[in-house]
VMD Tcl script that draws the C-alpha trace (Angstrom):
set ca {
  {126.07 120.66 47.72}
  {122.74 120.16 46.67}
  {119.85 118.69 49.45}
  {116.86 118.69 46.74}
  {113.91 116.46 46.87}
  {113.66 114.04 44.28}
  {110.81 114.46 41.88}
  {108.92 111.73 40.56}
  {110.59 112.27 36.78}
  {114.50 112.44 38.04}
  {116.05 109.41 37.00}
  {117.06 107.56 39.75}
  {119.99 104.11 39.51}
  {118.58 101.70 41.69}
  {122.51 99.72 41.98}
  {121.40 96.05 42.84}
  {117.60 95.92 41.94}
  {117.43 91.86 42.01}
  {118.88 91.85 45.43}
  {116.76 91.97 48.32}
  {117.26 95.24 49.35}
  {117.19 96.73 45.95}
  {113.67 95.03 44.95}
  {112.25 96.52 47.79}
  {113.67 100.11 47.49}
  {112.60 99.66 43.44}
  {108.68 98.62 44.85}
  {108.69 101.67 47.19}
  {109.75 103.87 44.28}
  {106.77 102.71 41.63}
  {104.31 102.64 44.42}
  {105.55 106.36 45.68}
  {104.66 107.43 41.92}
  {108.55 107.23 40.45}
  {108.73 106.69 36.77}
  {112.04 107.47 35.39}
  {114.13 104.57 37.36}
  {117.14 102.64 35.66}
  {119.17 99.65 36.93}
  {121.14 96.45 35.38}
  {121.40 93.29 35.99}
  {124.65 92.14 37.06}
  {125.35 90.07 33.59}
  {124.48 93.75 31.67}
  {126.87 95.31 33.90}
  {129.56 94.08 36.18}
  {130.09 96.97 39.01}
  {133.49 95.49 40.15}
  {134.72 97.10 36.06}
  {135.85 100.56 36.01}
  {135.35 101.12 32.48}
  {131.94 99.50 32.11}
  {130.69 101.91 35.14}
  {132.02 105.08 33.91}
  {130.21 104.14 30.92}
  {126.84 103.38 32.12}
  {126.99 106.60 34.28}
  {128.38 108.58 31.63}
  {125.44 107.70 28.94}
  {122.57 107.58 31.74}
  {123.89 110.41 33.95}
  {121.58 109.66 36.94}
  {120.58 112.65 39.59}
  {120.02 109.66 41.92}
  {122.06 106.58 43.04}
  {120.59 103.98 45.76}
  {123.86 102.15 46.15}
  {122.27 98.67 47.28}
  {124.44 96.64 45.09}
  {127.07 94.27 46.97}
  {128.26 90.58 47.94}
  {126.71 89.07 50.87}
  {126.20 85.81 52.72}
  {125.95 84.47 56.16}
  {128.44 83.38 58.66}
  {129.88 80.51 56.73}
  {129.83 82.67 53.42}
  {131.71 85.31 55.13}
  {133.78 82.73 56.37}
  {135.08 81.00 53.47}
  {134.76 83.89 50.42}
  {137.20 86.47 52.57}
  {138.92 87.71 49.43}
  {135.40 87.86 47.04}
  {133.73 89.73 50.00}
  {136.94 92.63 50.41}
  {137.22 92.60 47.17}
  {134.06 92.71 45.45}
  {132.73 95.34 47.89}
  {135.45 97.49 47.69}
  {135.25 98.02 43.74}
  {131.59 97.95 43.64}
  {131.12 100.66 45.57}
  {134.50 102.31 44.61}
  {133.48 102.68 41.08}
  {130.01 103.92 41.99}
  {130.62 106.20 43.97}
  {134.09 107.88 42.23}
  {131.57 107.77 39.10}
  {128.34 109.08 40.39}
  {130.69 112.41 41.96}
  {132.32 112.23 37.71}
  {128.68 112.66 36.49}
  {127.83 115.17 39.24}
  {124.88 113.25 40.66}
  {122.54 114.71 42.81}
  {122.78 112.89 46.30}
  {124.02 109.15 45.93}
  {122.82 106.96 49.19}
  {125.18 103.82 50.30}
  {123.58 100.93 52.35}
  {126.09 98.91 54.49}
  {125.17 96.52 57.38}
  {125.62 96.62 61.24}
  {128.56 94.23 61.29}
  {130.52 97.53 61.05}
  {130.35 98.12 64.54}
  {132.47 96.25 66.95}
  {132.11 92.59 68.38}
  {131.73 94.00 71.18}
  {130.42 97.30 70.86}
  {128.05 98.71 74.17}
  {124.82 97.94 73.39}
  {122.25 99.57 71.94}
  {125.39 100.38 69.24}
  {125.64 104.11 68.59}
  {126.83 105.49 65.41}
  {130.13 107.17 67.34}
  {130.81 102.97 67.79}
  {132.22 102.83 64.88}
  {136.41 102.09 64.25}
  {136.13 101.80 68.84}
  {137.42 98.39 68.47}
  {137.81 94.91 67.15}
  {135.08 93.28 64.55}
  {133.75 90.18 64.63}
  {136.08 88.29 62.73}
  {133.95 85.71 60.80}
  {132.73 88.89 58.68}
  {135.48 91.12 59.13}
  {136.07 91.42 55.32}
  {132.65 92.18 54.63}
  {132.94 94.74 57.44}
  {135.96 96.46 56.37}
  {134.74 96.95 52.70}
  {131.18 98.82 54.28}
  {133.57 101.16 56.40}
  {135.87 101.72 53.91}
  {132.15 103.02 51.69}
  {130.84 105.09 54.57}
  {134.90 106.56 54.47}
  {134.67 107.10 50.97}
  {131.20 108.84 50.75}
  {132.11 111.16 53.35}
  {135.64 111.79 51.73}
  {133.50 112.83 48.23}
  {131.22 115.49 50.39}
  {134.70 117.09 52.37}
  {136.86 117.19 49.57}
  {133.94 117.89 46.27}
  {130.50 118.90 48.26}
  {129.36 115.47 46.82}
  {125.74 115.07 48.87}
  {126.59 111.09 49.70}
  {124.81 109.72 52.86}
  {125.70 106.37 54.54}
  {122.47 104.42 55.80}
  {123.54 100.95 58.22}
  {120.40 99.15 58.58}
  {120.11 95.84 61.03}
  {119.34 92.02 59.98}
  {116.95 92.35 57.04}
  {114.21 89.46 55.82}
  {111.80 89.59 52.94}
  {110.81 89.20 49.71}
  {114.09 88.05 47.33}
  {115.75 86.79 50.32}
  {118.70 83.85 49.84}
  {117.69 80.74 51.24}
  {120.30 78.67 50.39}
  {121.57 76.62 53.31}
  {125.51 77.37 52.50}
  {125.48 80.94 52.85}
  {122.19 82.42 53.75}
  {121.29 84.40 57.09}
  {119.68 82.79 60.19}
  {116.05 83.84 59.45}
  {115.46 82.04 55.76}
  {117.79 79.49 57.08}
  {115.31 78.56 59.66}
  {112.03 79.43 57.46}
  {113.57 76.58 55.21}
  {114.56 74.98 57.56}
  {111.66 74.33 59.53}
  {109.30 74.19 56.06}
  {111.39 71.09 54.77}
  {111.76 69.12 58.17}
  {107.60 69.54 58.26}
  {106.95 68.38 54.58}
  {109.70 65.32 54.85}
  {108.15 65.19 58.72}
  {111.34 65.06 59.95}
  {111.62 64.49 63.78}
  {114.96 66.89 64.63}
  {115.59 70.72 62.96}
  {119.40 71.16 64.06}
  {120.29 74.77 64.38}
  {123.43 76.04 64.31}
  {125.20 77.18 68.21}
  {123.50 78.24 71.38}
  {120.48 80.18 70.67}
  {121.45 82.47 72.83}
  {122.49 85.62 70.94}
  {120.34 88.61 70.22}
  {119.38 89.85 67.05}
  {117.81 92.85 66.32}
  {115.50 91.99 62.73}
  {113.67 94.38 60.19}
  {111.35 93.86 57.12}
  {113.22 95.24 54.26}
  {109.89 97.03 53.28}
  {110.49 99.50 56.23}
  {114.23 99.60 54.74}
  {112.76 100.60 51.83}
  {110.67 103.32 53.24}
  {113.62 104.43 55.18}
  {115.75 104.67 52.37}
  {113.08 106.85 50.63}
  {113.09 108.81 53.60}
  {116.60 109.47 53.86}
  {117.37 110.58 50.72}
  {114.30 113.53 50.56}
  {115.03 114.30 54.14}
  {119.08 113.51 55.42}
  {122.03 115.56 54.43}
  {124.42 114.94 57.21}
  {128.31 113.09 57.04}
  {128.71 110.01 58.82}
  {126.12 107.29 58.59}
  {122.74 106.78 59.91}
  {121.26 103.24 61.86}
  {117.96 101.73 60.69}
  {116.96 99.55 62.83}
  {113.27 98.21 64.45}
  {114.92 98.62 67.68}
  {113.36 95.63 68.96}
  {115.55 91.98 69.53}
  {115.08 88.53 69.85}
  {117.08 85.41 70.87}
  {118.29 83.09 68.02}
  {116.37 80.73 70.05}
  {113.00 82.47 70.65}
  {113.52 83.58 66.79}
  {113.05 79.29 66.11}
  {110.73 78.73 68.55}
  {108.30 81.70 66.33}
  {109.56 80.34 62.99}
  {108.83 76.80 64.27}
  {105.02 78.26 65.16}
  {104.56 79.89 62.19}
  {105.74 77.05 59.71}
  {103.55 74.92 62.00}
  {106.47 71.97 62.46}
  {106.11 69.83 65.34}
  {109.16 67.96 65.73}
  {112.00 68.78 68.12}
  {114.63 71.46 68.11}
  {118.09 70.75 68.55}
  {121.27 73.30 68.93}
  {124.69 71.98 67.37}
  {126.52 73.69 69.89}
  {130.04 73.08 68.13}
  {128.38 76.04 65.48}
  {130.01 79.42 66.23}
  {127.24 81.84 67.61}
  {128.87 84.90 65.88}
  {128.20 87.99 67.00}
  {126.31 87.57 70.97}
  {124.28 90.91 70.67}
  {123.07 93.59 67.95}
  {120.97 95.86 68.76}
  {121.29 98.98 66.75}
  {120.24 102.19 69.17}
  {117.96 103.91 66.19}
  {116.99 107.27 68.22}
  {118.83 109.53 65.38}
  {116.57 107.92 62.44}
  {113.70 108.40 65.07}
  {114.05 111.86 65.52}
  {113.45 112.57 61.83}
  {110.48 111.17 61.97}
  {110.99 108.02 60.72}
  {109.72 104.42 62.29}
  {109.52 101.19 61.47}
  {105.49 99.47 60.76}
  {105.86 95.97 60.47}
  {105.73 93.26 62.99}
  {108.53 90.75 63.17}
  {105.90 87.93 63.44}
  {103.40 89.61 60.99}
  {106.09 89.99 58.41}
  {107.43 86.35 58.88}
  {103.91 85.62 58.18}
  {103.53 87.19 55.02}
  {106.78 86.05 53.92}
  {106.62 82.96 54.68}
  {103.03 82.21 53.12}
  {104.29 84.32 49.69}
  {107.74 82.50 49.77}
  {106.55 78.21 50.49}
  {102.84 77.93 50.19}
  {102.62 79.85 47.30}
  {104.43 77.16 45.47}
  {102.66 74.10 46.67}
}
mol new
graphics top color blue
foreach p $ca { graphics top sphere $p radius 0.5 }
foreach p [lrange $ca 0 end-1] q [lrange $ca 1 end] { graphics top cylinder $p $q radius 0.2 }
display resetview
């Protein structure tokens, strides 16, 4: 098993560069000095196809994979595309991974999400949480396909020596984030939200349940950083939590948005919503003790994205 560095010239697959995630780890590697990158855009290459991924890694032969390809939604998305989400997941990463150990890549690092952990994990959630109990079932699907990745990555290092790390970071906001209303997360959901009720000066923003669960958010630039980090400096099975550490009520999250976006009208919570999930805070102590910490503040990166995002476009 190889633990090398990367060097600026490797060629490194950045798997899901439009996404969110992927944009970000893509700007961290250009700015970091990285100049032999490759990636595809889901209409060049469709991960979920066996042959057309054991092609692409057979002619490009990357040392490095960032696995931050994958289908993902909100609560309602997770809801109502069950068999997309399973599915979709599962052979994404399936083919990546099986084909990235075929090509003998270097060190290949999968991103999942904290909805692995149980609904109702003890909090701040552990790595060792994991498989303790039942998931929250309105993303169970989406869940099941991130464990079944972490499984599989650590199944490639014990049976082949494959160098494949898991990284599980928190709720993630940024630049290239979804804000469709259907099946976007609660932080663009309320950033749209909020910017539309103040431009139609709308008297009532409804938001979904209570307000009263905790969320634990994180700028995906520090992801990005993270994931940088990670794959110069972590060779260890299992996965990893990357997290800010820091939460927030659903309700104190509007109440900032609401600030920020400058909308004066009233708040109200549609408590027939489902609240998903009551509390996620990700314990991050065993990224910490690497060295690694987040930078950004949750308000001074709703800031920036907001500004770059809505009043950019006006």
């Amino acid at each position: 098993m190889t633990n090398s560095t990367m060097e600026r010239e490797d060629k490194i697959y950045i798997a899901g560069h439009m996404g969110m995630v992927g944009s970000a780890i893509k700007r961290k590697l250009e700015a970091a000095g990285y100049t032999n990158l490759v990636y595809r855009t889901s209409a060049e290459l469709d991960l979920r196809n066996q042959e057309s991924v054991a092609a692409f890694f057979e002619t490009e032969k990357p040392a490095y994979v960032f696995l931050a390809a994958a289908k993902v939604g909100g609560i309602l998305a997770n809801n109502t595309y069950k068999a997309e989400f399973l599915y979709d997941n599962l052979m994404i990463q399936n083919n990546i991974i099986h084909h990235a150990y075929k090509q003998n890549v270097k060190k290949l690092l999968f991103l999942g999400s904290s909805c692995i952990y149980p609904k109702m994990a003890s909090q701040p959630m552990k790595e060792d949480a994991l498989l303790t109990g039942q998931l929250e079932p309105t993303n169970e699907p989406y869940a099941i396909a991130k464990i079944a990745g972490i499984k599989l990555c650590d199944a490639y290092r014990s049976q082949y020596g494959c160098n494949f790390i898991s990284a599980m970071p928190t709720n993630l906001y940024g630049p290239n984030d979804n804000y469709d209303l259907k099946n976007s997360h609660v932080l663009p959901a309320l950033l749209r939200k909020f910017h539309e009720a103040k431009q139609a000066d709308a008297a009532v923003v409804e938001v979904w349940g209570t307000g009263s669960p905790l969320r634990e958010f994180l700028h995906v630039d520090d992801l990005a950083e993270a994931c940088l980090f990670l794959m110069n400096n972590y060779n260890e099975p299992g996965h990893i939590n990357v997290g800010s550490g820091k939460e927030v009520t659903i309700k104190d999250l509007a109440e900032m948005i609401k600030g920020i976006v400058g909308y004066d009208g009233e708040l109200k919570w549609d408590v027939s919503k489902p609240d998903g999930t009551p509390r996620k805070l990700m314990d991050n102590s065993k990224i910490n003790l690497l060295g690694w910490q987040p930078v950004i503040e949750l308000a001074d990166g709703i800031r920036t994205v907001y500004s770059e995002k809505f009043l950019t476009i006006a």
